[in-house]
Backbone atoms as SQL, in Angstrom:
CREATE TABLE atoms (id INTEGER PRIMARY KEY, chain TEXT, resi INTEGER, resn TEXT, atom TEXT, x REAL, y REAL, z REAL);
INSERT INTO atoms VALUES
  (1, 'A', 1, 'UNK', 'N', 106.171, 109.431, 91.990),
  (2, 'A', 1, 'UNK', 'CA', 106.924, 108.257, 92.411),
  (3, 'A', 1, 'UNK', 'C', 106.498, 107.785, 93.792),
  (4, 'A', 2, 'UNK', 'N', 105.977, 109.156, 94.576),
  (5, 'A', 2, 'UNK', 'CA', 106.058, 108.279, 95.800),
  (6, 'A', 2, 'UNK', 'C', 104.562, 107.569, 95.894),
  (7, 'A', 3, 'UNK', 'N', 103.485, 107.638, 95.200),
  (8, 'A', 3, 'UNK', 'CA', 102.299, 106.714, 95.663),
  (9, 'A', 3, 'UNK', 'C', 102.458, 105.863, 94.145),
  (10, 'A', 4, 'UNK', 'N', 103.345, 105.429, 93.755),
  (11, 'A', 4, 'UNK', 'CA', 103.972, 104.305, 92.843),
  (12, 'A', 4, 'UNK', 'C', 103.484, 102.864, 93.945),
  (13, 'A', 5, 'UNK', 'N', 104.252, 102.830, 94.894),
  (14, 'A', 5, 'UNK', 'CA', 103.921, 101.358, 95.417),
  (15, 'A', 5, 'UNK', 'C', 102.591, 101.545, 96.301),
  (16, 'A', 6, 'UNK', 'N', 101.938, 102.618, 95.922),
  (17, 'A', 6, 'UNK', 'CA', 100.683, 102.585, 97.128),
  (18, 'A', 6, 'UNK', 'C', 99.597, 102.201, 96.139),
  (19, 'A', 7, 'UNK', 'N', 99.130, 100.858, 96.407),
  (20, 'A', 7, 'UNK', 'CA', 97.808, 99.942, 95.195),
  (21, 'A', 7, 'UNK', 'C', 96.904, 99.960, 95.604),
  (22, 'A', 8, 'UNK', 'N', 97.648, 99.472, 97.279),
  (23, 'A', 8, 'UNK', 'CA', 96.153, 98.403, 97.480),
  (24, 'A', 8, 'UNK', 'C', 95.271, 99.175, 98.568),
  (25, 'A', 9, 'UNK', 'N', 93.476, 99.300, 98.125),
  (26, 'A', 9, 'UNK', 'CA', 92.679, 99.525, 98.999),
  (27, 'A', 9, 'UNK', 'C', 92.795, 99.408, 100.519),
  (28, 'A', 10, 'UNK', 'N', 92.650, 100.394, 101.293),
  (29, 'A', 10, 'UNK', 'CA', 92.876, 100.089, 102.672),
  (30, 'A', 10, 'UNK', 'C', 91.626, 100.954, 103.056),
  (31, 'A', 11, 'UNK', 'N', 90.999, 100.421, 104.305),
  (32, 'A', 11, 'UNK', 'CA', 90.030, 101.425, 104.712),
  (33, 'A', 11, 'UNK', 'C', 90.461, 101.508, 106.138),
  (34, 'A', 12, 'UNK', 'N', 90.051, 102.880, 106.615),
  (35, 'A', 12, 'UNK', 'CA', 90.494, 103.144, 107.874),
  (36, 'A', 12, 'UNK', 'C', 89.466, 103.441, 108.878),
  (37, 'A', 13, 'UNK', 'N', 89.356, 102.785, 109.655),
  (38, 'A', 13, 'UNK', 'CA', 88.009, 103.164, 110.725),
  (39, 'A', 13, 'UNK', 'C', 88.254, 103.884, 112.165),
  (40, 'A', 14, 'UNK', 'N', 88.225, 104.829, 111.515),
  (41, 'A', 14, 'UNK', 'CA', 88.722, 105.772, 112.998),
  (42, 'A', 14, 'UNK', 'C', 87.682, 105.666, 114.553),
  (43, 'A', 15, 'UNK', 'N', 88.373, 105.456, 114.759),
  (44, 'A', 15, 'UNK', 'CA', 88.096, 105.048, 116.753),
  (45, 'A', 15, 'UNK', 'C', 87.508, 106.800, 117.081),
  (46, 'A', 16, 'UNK', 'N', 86.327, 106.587, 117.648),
  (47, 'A', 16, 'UNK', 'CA', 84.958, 107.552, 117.976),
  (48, 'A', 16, 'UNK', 'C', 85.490, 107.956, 119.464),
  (49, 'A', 17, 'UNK', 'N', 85.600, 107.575, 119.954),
  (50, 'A', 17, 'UNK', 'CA', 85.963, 107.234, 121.630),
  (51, 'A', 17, 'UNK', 'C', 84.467, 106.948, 122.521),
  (52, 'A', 18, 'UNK', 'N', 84.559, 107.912, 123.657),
  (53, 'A', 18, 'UNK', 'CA', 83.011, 107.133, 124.296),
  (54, 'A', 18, 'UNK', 'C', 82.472, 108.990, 124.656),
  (55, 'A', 19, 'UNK', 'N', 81.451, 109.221, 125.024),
  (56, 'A', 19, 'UNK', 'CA', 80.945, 110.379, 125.552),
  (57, 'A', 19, 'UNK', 'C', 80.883, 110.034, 126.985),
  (58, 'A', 20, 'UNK', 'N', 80.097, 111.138, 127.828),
  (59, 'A', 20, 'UNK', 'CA', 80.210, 111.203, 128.996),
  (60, 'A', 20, 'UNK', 'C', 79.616, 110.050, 130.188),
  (61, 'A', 21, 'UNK', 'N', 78.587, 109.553, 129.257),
  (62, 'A', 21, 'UNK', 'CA', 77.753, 108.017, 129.875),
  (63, 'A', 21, 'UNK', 'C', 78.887, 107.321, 129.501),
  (64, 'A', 22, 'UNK', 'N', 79.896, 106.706, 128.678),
  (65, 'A', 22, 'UNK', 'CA', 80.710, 105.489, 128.455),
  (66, 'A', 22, 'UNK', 'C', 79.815, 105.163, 127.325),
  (67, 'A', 23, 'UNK', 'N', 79.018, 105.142, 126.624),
  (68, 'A', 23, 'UNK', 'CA', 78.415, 105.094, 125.196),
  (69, 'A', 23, 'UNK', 'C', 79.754, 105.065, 124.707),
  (70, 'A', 24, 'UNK', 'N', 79.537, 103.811, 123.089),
  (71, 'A', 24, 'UNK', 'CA', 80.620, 104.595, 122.316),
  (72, 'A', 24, 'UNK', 'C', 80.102, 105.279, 121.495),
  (73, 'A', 25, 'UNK', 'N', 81.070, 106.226, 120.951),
  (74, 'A', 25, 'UNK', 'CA', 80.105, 107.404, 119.540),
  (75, 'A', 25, 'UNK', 'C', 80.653, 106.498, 118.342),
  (76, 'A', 26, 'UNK', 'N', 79.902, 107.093, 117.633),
  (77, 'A', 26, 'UNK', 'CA', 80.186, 106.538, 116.079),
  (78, 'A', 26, 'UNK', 'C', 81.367, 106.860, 115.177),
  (79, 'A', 27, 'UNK', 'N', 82.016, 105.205, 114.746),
  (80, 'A', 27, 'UNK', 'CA', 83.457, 105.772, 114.019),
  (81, 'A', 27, 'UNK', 'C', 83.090, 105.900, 112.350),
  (82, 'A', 28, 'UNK', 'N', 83.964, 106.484, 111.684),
  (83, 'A', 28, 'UNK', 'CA', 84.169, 107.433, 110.698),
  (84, 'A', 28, 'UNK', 'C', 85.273, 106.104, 110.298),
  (85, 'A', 29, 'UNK', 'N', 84.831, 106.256, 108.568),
  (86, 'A', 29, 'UNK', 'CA', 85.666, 105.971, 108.238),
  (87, 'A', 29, 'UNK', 'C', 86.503, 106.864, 106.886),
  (88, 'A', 30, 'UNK', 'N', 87.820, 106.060, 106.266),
  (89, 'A', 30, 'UNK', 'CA', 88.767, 106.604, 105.402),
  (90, 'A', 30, 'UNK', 'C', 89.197, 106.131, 104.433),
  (91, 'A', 31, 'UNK', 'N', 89.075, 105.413, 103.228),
  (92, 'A', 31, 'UNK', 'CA', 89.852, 105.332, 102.648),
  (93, 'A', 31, 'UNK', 'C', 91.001, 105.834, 101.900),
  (94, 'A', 32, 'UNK', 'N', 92.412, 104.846, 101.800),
  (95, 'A', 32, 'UNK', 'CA', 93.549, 105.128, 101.349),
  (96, 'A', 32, 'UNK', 'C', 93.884, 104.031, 101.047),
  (97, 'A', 33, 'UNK', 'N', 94.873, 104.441, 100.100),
  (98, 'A', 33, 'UNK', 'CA', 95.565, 103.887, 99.532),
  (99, 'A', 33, 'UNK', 'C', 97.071, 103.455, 100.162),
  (100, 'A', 34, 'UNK', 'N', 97.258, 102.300, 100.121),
  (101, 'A', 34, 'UNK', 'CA', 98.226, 102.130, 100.927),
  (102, 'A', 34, 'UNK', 'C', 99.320, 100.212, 100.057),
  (103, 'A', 35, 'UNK', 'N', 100.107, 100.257, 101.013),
  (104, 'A', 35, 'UNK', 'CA', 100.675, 98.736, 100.522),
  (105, 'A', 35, 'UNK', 'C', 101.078, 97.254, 101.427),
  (106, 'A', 36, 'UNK', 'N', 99.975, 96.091, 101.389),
  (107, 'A', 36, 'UNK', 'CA', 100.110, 95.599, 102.258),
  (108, 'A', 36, 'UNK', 'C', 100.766, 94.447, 101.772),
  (109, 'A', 37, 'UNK', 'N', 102.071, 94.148, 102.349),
  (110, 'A', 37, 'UNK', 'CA', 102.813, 93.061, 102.537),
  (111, 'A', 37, 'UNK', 'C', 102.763, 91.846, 103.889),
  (112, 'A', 38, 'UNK', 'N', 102.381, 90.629, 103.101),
  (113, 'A', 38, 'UNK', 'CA', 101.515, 89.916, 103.903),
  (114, 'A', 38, 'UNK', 'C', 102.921, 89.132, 104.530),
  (115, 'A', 39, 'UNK', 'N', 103.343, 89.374, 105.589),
  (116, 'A', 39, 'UNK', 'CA', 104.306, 88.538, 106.293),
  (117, 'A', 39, 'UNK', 'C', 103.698, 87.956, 107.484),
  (118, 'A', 40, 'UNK', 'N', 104.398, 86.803, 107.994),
  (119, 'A', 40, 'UNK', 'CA', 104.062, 86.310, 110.019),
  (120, 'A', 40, 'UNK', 'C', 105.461, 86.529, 110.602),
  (121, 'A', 41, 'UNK', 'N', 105.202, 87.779, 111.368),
  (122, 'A', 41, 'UNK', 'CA', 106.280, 87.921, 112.460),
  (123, 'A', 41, 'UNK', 'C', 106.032, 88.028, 113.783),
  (124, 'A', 42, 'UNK', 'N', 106.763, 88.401, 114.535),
  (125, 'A', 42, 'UNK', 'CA', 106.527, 88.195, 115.985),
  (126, 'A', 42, 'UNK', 'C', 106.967, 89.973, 116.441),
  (127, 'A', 43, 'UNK', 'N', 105.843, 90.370, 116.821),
  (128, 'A', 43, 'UNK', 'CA', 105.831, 91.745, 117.147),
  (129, 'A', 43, 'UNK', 'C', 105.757, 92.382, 118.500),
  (130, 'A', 44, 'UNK', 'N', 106.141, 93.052, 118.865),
  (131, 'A', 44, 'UNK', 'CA', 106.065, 93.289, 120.736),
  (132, 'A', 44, 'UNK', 'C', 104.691, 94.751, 120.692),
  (133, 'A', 45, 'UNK', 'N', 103.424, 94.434, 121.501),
  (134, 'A', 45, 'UNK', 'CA', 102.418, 95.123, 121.604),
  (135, 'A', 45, 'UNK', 'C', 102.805, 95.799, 122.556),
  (136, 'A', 46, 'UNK', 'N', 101.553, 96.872, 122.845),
  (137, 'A', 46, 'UNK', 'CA', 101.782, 97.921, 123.568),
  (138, 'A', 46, 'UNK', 'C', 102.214, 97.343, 124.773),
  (139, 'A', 47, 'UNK', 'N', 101.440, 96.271, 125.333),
  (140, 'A', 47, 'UNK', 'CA', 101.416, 95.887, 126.955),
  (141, 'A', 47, 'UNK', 'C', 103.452, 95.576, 126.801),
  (142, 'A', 48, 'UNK', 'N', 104.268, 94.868, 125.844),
  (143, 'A', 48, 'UNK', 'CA', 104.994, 94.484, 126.173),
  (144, 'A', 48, 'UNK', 'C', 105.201, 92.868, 125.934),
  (145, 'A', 49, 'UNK', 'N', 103.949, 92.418, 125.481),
  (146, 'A', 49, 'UNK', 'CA', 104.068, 91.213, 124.933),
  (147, 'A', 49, 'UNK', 'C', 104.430, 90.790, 123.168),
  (148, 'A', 50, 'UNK', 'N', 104.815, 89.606, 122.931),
  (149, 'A', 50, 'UNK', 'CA', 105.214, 89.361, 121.856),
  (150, 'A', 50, 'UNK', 'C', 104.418, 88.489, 121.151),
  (151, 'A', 51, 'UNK', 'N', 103.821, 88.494, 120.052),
  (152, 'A', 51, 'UNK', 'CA', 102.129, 88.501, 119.225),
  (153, 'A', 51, 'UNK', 'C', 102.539, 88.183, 117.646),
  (154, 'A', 52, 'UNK', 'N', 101.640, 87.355, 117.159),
  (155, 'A', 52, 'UNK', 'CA', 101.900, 87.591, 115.878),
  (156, 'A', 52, 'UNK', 'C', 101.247, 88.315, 114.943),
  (157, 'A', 53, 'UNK', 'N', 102.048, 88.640, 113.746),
  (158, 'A', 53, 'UNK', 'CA', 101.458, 89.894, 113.101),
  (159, 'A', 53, 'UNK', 'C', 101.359, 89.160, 111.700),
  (160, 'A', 54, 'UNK', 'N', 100.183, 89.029, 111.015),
  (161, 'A', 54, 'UNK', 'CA', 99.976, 88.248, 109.859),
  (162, 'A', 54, 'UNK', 'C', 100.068, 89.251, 108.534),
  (163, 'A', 55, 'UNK', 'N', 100.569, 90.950, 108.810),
  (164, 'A', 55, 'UNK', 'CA', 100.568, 91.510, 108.254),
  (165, 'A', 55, 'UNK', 'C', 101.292, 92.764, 108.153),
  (166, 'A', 56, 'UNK', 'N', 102.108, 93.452, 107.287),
  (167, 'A', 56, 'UNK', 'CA', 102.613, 94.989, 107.645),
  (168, 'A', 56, 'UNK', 'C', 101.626, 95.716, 106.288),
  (169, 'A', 57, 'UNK', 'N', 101.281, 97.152, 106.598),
  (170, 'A', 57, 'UNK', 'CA', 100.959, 97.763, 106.064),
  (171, 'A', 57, 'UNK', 'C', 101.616, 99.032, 106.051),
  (172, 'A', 58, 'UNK', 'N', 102.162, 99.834, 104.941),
  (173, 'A', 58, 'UNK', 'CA', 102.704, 100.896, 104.512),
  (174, 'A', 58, 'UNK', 'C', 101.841, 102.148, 104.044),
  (175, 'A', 59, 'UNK', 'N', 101.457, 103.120, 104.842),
  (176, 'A', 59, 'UNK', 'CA', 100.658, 104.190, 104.414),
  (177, 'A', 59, 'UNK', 'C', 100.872, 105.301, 104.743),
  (178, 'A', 60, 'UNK', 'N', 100.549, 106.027, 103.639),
  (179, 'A', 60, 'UNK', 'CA', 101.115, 107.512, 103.067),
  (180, 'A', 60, 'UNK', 'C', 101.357, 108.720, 104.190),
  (181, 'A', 61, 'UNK', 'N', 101.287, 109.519, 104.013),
  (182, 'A', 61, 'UNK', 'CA', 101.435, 110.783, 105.253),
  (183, 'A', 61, 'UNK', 'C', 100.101, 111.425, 104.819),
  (184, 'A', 62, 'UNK', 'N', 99.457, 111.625, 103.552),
  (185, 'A', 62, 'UNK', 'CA', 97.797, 112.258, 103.664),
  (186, 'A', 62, 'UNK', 'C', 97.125, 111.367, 104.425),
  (187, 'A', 63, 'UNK', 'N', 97.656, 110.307, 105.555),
  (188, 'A', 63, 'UNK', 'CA', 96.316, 109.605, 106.065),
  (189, 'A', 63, 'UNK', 'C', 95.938, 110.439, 107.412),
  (190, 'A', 64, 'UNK', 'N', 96.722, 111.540, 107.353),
  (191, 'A', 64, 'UNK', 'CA', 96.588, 112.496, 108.797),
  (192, 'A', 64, 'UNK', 'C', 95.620, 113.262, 108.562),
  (193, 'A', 65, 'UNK', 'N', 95.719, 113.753, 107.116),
  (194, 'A', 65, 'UNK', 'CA', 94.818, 114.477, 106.829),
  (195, 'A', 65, 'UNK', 'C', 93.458, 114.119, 106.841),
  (196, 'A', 66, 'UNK', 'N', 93.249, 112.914, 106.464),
  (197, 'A', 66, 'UNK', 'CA', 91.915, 111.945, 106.583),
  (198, 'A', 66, 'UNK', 'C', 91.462, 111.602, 107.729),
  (199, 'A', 67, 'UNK', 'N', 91.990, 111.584, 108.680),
  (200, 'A', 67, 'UNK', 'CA', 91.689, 111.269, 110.435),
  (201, 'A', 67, 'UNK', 'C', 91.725, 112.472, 110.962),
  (202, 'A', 68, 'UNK', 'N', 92.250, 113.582, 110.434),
  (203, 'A', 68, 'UNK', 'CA', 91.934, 114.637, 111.369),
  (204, 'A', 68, 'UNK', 'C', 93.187, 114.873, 112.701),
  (205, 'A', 69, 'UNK', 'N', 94.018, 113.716, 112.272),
  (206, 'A', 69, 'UNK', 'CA', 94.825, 113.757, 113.664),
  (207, 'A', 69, 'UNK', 'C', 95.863, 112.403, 113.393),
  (208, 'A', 70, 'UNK', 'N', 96.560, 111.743, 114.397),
  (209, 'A', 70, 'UNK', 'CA', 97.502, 111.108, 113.729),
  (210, 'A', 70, 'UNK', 'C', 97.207, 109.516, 114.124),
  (211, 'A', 71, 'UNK', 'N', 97.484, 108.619, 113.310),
  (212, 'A', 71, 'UNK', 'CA', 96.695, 107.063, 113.760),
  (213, 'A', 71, 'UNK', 'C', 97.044, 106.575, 114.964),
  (214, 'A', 72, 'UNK', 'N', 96.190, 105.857, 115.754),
  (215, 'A', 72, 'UNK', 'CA', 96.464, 105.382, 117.210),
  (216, 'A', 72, 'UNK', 'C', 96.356, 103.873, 117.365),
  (217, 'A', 73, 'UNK', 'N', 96.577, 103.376, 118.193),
  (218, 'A', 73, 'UNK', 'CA', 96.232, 102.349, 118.278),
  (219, 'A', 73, 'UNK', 'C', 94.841, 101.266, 118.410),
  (220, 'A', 74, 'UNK', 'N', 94.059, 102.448, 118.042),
  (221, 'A', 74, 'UNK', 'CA', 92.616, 101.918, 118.827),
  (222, 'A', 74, 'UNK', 'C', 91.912, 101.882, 117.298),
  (223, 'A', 75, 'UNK', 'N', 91.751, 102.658, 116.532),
  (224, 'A', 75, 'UNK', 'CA', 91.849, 102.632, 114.958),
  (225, 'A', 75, 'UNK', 'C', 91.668, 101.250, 114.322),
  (226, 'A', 76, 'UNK', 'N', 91.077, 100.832, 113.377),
  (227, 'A', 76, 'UNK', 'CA', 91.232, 99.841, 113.095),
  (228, 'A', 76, 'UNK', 'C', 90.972, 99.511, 111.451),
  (229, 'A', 77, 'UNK', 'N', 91.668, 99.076, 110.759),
  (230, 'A', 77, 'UNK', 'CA', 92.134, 98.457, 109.009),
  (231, 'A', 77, 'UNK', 'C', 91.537, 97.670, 108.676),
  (232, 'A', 78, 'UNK', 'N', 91.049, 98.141, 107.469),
  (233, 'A', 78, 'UNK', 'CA', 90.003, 96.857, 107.336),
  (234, 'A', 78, 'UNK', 'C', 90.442, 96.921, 105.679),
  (235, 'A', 79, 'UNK', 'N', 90.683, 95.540, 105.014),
  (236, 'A', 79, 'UNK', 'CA', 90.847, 95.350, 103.643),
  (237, 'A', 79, 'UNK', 'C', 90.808, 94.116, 103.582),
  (238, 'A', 80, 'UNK', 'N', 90.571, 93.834, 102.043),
  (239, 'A', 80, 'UNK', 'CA', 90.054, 92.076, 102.065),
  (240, 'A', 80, 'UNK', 'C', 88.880, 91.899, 102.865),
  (241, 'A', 81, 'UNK', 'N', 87.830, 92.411, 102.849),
  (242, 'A', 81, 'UNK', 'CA', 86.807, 92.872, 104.025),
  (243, 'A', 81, 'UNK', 'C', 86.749, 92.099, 104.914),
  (244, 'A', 82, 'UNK', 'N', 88.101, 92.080, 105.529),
  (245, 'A', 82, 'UNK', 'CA', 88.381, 91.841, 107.206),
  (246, 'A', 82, 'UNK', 'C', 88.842, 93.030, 107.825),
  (247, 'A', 83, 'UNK', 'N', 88.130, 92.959, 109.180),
  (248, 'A', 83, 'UNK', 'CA', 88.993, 94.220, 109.967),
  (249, 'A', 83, 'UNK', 'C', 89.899, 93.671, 110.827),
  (250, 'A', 84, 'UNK', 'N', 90.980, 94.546, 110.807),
  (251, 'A', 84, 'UNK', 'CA', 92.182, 94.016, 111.387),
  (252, 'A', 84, 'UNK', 'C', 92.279, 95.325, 112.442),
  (253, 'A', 85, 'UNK', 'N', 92.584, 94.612, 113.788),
  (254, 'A', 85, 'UNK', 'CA', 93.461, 95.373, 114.535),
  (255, 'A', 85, 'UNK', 'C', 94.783, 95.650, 114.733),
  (256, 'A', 86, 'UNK', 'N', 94.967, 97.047, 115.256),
  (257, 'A', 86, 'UNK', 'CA', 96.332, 97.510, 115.085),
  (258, 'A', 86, 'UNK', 'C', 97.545, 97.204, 116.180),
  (259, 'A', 87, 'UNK', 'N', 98.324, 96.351, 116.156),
  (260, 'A', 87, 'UNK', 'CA', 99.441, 95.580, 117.140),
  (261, 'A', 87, 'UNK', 'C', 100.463, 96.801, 116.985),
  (262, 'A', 88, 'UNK', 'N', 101.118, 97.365, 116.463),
  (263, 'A', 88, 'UNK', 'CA', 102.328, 98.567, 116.708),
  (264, 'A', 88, 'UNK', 'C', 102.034, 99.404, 115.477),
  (265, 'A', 89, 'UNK', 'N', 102.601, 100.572, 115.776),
  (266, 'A', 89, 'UNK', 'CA', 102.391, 101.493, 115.111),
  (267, 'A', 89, 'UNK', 'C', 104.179, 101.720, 114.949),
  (268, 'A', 90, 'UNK', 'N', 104.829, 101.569, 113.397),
  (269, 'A', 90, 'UNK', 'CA', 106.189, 102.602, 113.634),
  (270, 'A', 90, 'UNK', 'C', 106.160, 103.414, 112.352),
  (271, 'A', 91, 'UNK', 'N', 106.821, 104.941, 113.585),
  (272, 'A', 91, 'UNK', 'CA', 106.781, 106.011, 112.037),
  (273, 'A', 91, 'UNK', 'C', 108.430, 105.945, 111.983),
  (274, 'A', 92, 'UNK', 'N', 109.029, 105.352, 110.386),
  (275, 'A', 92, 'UNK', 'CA', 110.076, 105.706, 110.184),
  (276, 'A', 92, 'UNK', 'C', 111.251, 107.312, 110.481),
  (277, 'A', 93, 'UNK', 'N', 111.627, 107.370, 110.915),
  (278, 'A', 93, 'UNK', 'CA', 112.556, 108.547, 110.525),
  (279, 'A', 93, 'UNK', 'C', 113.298, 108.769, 109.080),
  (280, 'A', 94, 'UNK', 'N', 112.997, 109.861, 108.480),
  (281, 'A', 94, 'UNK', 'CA', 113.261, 110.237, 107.297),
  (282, 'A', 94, 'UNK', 'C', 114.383, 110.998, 107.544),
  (283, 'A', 95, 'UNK', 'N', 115.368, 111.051, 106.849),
  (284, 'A', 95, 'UNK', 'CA', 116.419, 112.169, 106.659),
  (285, 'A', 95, 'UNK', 'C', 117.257, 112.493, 105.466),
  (286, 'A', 96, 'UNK', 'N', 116.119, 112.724, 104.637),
  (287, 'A', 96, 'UNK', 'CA', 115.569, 113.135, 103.489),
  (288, 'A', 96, 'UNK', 'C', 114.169, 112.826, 103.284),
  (289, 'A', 97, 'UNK', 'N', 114.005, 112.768, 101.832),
  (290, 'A', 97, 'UNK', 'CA', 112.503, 112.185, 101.298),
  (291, 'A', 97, 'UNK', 'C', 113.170, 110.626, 100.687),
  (292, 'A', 98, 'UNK', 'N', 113.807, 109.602, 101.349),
  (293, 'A', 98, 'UNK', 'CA', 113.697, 108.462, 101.202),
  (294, 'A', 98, 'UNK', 'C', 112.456, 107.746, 101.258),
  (295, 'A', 99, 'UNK', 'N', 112.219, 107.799, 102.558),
  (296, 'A', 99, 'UNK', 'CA', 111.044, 107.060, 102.819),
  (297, 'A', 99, 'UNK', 'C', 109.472, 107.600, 102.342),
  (298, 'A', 100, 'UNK', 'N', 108.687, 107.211, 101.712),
  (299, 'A', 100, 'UNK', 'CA', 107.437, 107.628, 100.668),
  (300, 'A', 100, 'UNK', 'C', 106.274, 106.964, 101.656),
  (301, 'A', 101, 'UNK', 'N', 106.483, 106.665, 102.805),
  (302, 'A', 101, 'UNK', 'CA', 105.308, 106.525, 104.211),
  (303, 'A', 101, 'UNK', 'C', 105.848, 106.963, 104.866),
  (304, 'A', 102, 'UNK', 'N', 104.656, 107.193, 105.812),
  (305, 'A', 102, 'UNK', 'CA', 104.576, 107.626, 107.203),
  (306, 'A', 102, 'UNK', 'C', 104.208, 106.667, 108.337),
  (307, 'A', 103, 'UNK', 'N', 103.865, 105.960, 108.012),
  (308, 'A', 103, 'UNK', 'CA', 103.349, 104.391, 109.427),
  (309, 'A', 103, 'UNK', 'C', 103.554, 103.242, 108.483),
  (310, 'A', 104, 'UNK', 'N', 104.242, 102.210, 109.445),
  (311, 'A', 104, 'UNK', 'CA', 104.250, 101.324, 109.137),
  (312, 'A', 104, 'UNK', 'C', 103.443, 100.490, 110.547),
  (313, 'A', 105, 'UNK', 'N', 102.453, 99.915, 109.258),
  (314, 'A', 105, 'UNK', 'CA', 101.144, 98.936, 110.800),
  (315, 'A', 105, 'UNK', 'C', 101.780, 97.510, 110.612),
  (316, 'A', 106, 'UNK', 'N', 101.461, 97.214, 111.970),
  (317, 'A', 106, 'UNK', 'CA', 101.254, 95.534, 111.778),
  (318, 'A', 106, 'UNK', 'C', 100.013, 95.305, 112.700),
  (319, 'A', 107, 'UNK', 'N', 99.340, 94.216, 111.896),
  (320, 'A', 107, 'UNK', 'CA', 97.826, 94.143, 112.226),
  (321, 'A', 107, 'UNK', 'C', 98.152, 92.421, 112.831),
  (322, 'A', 108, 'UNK', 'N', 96.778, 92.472, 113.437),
  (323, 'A', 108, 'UNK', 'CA', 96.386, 90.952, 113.992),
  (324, 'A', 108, 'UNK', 'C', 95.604, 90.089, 113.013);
């Protein structure tokens, strides 16, 4: 039941960071499965500003397992082969197994 609403292709391009010159290293990517509901809202980014978000995306809790670690903001979604950057990251609180994700994105 719980990857019932998870359809749609998502790819995940995990952020490399830089080595010791400021080079960047090479990102890795992931696919998952995930569910994107195409809304325009007005979202508050890290800095504190308010942005629009042409998109939420719903994805699973194995996407930790696929990154090696847990999604950040620097990461970036790519489906509909556009890459989208990541405007907020929220992980629901569960208290039970209601909720069948772990992040909810909203992209640019």
């Amino acid at each position: 039941m719980s990857n019932a609403y998870m359809t749609d292709d998502i790819t995940v391009i995990r952020y490399g960071g830089h080595d010791t010159w400021g080079d960047e290293l090479e990102t890795e990517t992931a696919p998952v499965k995930g569910r994107i509901e195409y809304k325009t809202r007005l979202v508050m980014n890290l800095s504190g500003e308010q942005v629009i978000s042409s998109a939420s995306i719903l994805l699973p809790e194995s996407i930790d397992g696929e990154l090696f670690r847990d999604l950040i903001h620097e990461d970036m979604l790519k489906f509909d082969g556009v890459e989208h950057a990541i405007i907020r990251i929220n992980t629901p609180k569960a208290f039970g197994n209601f909720f069948v994700f772990k992040y909810e994105v909203f992209v640019a």
